[in-house]
C-alpha positions in Angstrom: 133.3 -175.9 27.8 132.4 -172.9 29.7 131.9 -175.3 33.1 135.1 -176.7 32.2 136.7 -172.8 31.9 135.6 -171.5 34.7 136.6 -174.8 36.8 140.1 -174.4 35.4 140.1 -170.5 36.2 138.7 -171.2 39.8 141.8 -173.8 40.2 143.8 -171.4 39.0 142.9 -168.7 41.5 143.3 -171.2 43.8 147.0 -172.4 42.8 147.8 -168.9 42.7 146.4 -167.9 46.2 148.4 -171.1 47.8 151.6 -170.0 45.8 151.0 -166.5 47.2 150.6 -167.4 50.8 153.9 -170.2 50.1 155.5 -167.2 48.8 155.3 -165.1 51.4 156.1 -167.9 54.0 159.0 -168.2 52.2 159.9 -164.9 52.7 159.0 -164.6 56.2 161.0 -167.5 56.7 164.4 -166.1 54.5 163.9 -163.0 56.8 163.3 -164.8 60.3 166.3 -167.0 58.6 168.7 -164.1 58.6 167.6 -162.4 61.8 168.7 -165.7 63.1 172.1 -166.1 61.2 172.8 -162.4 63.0 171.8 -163.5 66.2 173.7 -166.1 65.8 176.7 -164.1 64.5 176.6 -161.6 67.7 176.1 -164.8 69.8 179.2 -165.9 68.1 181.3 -162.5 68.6 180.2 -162.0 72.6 181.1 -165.7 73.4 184.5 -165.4 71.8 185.0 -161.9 73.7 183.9 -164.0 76.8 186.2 -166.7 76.2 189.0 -163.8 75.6 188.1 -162.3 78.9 188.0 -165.4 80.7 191.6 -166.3 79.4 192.7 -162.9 80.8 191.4 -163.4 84.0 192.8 -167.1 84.1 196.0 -165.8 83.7 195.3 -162.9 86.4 194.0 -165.6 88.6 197.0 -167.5 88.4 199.1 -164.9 88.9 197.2 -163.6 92.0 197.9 -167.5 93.0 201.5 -167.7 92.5 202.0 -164.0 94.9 199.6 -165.3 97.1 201.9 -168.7 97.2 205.3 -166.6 97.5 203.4 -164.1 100.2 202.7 -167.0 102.7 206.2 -168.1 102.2 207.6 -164.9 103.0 205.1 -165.1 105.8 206.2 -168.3 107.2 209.4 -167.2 106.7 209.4 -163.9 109.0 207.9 -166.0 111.4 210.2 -168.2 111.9 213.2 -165.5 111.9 210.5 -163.3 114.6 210.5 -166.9 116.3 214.4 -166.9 116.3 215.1 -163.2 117.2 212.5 -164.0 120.1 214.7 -167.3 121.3 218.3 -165.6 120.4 216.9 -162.5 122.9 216.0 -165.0 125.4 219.4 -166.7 125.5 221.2 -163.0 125.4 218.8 -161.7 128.0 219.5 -164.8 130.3 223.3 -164.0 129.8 223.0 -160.3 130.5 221.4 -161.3 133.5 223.9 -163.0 134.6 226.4 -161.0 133.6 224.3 -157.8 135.5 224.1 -159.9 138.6 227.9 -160.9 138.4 228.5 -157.0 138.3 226.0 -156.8 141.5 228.2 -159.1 143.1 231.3 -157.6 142.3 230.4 -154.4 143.3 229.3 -155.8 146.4 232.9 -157.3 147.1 234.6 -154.1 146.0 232.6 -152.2 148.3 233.4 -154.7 151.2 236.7 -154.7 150.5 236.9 -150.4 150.5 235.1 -150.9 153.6 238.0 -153.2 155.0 240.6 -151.3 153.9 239.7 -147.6 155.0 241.7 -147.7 158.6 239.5 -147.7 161.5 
């Protein structure tokens, strides 16, 4: 009985050490476990802030976009009226000219005609 006894109290220690060392796997586990779940948690947290800022500057971008968009049409815009002022001072500079070297003239004839009519 005594071989039997102490064979039953060896397998007992034994039982015991395993459920010890399971035990405290557990536990190591459970704990890893919930460092996990908060890494998790703050992963969570900063990809929702990320998404939040990203949404803010998706709307910034497309707001940039639509003044960039309205700036080159303002752009093309004053180009074209620079391009029209340019063509319109042309056409008036053309006609002052002409007008200028019509007044030339004519003060060429009136000063002929002084000169021909001052007796002699």
């Amino acid at each position: 009985m005594s071989y039997q006894l102490t064979g039953a109290q060896e397998r007992r220690r034994n039982n015991e050490t395993k459920a010890n060392e399971f035990y405290t796997r557990v536990r190591q586990q459970e704990q890893e476990l919930r460092e996990l779940q908060e890494k998790l948690g703050n992963t969570e947290r900063q990809y929702a802030e990320l998404q939040s800022q990203k949404s803010d500057m998706d709307a910034r971008m497309r707001a940039l976009n639509a003044t960039i968009e309205g700036t080159n049409r303002s752009l093309t815009d004053l180009k074209s009226q620079i391009m029209g002022k340019k063509q319109a001072i042309e056409r008036d500079q053309a006609e002052m000219d002409k007008f200028q070297n019509e007044v030339v003239r004519l003060d060429r004839e009136i000063g002929e005609l002084m000169r021909n009519r001052q007796p002699k």
